[in-house]
Backbone bond lengths (Angstrom), bond angles and torsions (degrees), N, CA, C in turn:
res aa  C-N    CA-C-N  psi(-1)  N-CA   C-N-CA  omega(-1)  CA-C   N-CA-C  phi
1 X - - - 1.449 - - 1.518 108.56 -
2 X 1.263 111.17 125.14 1.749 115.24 164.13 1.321 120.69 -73.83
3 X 1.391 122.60 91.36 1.284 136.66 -176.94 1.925 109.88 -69.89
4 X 1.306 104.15 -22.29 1.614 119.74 -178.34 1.815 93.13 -74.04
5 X 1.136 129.20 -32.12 1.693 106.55 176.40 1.476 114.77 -92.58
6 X 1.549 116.46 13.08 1.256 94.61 159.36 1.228 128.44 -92.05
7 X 1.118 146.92 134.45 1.669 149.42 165.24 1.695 130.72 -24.86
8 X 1.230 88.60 -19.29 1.939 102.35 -164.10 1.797 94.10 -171.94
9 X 1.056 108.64 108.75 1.363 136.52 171.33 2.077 112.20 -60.14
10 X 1.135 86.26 95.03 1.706 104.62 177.40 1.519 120.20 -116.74
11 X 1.133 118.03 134.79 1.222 113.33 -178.81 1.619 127.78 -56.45
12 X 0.952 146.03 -147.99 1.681 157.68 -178.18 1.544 95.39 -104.83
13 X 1.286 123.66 118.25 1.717 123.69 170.19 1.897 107.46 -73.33
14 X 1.345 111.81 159.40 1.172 108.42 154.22 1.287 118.13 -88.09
15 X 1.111 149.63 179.75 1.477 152.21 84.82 1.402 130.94 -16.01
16 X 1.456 123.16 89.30 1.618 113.97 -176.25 1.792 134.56 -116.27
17 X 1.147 177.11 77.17 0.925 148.81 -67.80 2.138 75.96 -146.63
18 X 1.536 89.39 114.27 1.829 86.22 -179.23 1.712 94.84 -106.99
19 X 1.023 94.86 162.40 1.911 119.29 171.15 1.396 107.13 -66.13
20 X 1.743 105.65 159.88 2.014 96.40 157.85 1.500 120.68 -51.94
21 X 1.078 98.29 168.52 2.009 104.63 157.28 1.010 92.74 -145.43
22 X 1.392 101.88 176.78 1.461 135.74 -176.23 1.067 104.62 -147.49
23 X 1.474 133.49 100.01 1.342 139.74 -178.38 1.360 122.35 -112.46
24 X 1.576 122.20 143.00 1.785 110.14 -164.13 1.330 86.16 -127.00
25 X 1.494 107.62 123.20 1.633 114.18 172.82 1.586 118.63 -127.73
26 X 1.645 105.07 -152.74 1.178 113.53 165.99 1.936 105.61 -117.68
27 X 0.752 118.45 173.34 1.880 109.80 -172.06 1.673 109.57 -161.45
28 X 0.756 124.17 84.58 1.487 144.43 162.91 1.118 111.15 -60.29
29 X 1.727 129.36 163.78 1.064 146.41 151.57 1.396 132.27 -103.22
30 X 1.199 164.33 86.54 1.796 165.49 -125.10 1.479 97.44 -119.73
31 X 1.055 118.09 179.90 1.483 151.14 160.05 1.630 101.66 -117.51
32 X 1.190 113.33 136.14 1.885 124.51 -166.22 1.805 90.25 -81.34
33 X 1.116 133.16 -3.82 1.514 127.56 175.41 1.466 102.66 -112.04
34 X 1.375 128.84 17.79 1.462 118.52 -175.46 1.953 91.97 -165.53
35 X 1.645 110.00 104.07 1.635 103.34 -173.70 1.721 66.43 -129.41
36 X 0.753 149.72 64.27 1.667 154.25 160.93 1.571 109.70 -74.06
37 X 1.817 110.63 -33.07 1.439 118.61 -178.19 1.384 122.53 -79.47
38 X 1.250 114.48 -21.84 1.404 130.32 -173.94 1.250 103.40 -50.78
39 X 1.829 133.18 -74.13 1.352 104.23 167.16 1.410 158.20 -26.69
40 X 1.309 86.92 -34.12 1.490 96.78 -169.62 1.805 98.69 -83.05
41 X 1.592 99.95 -46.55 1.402 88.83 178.01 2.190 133.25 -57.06
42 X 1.456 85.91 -18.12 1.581 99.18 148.30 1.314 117.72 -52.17
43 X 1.414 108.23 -73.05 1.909 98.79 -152.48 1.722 90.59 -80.13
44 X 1.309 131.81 9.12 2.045 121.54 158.14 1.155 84.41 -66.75
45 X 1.631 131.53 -59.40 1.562 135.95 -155.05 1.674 105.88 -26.17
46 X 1.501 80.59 -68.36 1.887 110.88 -155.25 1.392 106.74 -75.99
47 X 1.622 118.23 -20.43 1.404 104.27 169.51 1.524 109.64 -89.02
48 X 1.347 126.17 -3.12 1.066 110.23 165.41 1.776 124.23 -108.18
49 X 1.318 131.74 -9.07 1.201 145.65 162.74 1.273 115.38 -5.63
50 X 1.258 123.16 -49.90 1.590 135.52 -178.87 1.292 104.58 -53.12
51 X 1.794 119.02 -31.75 1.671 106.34 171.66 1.708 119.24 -49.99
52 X 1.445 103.70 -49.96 1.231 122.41 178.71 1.448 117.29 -62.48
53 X 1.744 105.50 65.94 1.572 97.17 175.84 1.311 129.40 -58.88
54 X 1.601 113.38 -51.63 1.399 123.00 -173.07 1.775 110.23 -70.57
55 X 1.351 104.54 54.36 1.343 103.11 164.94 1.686 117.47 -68.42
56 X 1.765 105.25 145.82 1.543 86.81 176.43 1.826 105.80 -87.17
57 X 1.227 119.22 -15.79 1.763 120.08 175.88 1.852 108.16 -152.74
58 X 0.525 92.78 -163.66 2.050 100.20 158.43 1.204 117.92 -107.47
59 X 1.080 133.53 -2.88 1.504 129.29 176.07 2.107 111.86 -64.61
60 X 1.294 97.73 120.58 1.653 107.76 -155.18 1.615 83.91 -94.22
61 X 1.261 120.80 164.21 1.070 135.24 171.58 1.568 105.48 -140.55
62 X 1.458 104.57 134.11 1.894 121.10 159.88 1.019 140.97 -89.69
63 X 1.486 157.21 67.58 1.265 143.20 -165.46 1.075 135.30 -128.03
64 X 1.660 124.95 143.92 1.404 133.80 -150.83 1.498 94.11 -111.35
65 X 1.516 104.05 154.45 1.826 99.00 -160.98 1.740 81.89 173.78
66 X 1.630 99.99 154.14 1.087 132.38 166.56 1.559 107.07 62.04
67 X 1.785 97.86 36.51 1.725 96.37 172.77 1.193 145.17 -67.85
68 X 0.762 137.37 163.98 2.203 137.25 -172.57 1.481 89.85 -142.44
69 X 1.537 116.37 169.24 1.231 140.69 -147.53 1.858 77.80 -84.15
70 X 1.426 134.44 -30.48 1.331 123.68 -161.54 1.784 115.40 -116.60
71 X 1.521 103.87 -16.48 1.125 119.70 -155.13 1.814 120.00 -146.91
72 X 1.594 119.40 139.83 0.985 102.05 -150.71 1.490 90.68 -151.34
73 X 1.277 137.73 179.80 1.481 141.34 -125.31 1.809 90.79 -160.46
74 X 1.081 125.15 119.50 1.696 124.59 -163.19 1.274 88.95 -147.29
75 X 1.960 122.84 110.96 1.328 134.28 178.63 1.864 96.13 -116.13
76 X 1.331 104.25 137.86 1.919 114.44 165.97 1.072 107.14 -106.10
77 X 1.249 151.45 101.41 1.492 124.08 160.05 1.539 97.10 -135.34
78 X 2.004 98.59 -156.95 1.021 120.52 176.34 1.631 134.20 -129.79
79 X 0.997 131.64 171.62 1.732 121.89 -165.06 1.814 106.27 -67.62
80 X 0.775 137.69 133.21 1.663 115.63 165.11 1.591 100.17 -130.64
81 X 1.263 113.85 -178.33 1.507 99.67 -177.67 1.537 103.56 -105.56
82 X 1.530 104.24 176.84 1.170 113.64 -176.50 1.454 140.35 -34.51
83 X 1.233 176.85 24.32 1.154 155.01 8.97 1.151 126.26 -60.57
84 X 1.448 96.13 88.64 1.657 121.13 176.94 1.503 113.95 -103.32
85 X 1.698 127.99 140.80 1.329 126.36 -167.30 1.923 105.00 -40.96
86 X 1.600 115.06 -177.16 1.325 92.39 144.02 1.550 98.25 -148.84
87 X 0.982 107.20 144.80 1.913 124.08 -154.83 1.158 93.99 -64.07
88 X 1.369 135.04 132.65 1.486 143.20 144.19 0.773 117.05 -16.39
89 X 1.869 129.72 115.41 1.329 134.92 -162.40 1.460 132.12 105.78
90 X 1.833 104.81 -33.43 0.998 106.06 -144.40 1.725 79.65 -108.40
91 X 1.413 124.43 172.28 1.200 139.43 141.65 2.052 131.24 -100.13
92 X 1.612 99.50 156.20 1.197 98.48 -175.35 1.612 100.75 -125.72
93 X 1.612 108.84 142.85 1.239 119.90 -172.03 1.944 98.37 -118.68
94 X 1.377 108.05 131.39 1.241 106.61 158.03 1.354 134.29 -100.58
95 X 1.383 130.39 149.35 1.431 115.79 -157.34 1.359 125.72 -120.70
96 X 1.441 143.74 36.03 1.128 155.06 -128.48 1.855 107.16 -38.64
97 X 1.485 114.41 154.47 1.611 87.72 -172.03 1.612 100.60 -86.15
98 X 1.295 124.18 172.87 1.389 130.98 -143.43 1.522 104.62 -175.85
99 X 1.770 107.07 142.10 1.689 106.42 167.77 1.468 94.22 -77.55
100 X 1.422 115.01 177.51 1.321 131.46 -178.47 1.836 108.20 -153.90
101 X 0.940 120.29 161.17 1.429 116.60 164.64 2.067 95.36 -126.19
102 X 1.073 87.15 144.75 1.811 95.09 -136.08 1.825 91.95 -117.26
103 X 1.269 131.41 95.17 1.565 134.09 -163.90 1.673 105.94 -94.89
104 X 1.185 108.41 152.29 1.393 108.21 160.50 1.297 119.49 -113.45
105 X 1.822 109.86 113.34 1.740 105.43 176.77 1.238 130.11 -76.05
106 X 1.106 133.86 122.36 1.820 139.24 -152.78 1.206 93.85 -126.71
107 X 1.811 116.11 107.98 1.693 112.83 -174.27 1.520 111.36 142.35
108 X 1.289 119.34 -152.06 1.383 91.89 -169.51 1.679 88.47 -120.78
109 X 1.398 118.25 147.89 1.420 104.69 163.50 1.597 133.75 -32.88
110 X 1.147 141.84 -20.41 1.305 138.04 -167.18 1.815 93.15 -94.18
111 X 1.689 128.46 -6.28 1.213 126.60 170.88 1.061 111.42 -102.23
112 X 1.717 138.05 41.93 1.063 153.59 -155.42 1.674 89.95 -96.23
113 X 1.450 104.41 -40.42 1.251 115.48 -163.18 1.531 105.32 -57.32
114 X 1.398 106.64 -46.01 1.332 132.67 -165.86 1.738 103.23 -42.54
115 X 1.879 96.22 -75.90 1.654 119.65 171.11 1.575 105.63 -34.49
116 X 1.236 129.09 -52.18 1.769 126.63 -142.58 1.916 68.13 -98.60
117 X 1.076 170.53 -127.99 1.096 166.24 -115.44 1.929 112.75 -37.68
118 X 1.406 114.67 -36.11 1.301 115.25 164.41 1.365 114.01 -89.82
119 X 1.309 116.67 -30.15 1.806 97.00 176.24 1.865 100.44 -56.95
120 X 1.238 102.94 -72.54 1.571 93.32 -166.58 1.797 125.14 -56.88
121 X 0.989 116.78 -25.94 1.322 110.73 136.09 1.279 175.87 -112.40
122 X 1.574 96.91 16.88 1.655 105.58 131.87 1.363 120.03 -132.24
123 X 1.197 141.78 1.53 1.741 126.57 -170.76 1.633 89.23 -94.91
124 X 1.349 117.99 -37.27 1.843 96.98 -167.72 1.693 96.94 -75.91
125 X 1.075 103.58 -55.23 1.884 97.89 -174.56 1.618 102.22 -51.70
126 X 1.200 122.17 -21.03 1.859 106.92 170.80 1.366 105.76 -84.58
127 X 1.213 139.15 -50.58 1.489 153.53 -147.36 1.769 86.34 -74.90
128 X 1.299 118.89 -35.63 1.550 120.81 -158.39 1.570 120.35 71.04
129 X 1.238 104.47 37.46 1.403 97.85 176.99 2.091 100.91 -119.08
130 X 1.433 100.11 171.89 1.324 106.33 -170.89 1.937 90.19 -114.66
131 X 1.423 110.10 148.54 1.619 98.33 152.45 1.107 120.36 -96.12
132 X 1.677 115.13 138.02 1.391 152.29 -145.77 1.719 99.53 -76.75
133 X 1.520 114.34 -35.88 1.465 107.92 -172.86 1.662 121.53 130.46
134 X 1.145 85.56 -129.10 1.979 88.56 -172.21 1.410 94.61 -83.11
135 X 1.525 125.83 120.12 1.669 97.22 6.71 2.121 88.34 -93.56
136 X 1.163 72.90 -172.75 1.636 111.03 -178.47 1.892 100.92 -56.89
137 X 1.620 96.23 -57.10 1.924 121.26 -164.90 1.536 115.75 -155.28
138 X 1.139 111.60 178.80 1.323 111.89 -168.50 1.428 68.88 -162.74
139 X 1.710 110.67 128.23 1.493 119.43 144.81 2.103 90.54 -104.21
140 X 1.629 84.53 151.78 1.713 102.63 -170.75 1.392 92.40 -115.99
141 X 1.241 134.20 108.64 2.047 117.50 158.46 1.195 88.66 -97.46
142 X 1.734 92.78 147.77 1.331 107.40 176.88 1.550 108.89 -87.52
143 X 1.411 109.29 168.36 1.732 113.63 169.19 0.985 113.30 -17.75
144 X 1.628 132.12 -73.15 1.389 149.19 -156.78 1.107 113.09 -75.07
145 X 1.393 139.37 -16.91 1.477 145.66 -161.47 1.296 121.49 -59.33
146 X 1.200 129.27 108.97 1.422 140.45 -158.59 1.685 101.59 -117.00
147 X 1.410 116.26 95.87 1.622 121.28 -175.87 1.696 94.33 -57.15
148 X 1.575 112.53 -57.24 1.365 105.79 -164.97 1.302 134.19 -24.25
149 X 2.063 106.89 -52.01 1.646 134.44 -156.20 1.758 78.95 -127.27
150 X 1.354 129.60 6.42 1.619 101.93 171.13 1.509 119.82 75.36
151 X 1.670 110.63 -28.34 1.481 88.40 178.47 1.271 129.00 -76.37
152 X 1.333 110.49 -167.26 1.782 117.48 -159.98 1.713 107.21 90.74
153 X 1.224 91.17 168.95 1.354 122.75 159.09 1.330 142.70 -35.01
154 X 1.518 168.85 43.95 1.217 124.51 -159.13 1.617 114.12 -118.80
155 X 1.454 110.33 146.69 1.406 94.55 -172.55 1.792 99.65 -117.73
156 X 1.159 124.14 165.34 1.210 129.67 169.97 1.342 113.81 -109.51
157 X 1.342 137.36 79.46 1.384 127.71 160.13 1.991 137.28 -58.99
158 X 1.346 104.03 112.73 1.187 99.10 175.98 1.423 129.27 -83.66
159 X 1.440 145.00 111.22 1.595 110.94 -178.73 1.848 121.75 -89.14
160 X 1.563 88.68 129.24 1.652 103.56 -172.88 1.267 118.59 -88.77
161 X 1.390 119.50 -179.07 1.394 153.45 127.90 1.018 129.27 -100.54
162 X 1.502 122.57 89.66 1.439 123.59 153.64 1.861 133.94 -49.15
C-alpha cells in the first residue's frame, strides 16, 4: 500500500459490528463551509451534562447526519439507556446496530477534518466498502479525553456496506 498518497496519515481501520445506542445530546445545524460552531456547541454540551444523569459512562460521541450539498446536522451527546427521559433542550438520537469501519484519529481534534477527508477518499475506495448513510460519522471520545492537552482516544466510525 502507498501510504505517501494519502493526505493525512491514519492508521489501518478495523471492521466492527457495534450494538444500538441511545444517545442524549445537543444537535445543531452548520453550513459544510462554516463548522466554526462546533466548539462552542461542545462546551453548551459539557456545561450542561449534569442534566443527563442516567449516563451509561462518559464516553461523548459526535455525529454529522442529515447532509445536503450545503448543509449538515452536528449532534454531541452521550450513551443513555434505553428509554430514558430526555432533559428539556436536549435531543435524542437512535442508533440502529450497524458494521462500521472504525479509524483511529492521531492529531489534534480541529484535524478531524483532515482524518474524515482521507477515509472517504482513500481507505473506503481501498477497503471496497461504500458508506451506509445516516449518520454520515460518529466521532467516539474516549472516557479520558482531554480537548484542552488532546489526550485520549478518538475514533471515527463510519457505517458501511461491504
Amino acid at each position: 500500500m502507498n501510504t505517501a498518497a494519502r493526505p493525512f496519515e491514519i492508521p489501518e481501520p478495523s471492521l466492527e459490528d457495534k450494538p444500538a445506542l441511545i444517545l442524549v445530546g445537543l444537535q445543531r445545524r452548520y453550513r459544510c463551509d462554516d463548522k466554526s460552531g462546533i466548539p462552542g456547541q461542545w462546551d453548551a454540551f459539557l456545561q450542561r451534562i449534569a442534566e443527563i444523569g442516567n449516563r451509561v459512562s462518559e464516553v461523548a460521541y459526535g455525529l454529522c447526519m442529515n447532509a445536503t450539498e450545503t448543509e449538515f446536522d452536528y449532534f454531541c451527546g452521550v450513551e443513555v439507556p434505553a428509554d430514558s427521559p430526555t432533559p428539556p433542550g436536549f435531543a435524542t438520537i437512535a442508533l440502529a446496530p450497524h458494521r462500521y469501519a472504525v479509524f483511529q484519529h492521531r492529531g489534534r481534534v480541529e484535524e478531524i477534518v483532515d482524518t474524515v477527508h482521507s477515509i472517504f477518499t482513500q481507505w473506503l475506495p481501498q477497503l471496497n466498502c461504500t458508506a451506509a448513510g445516516e449518520p454520515d460519522l460518529i466521532e467516539r471520545y474516549s472516557e479520558d479525553f482531554e480537548p484542552v492537552s488532546n489526550s485520549g482516544s478518538v475514533e471515527i466510525w463510519i457505517p458501511i456496506r461491504t
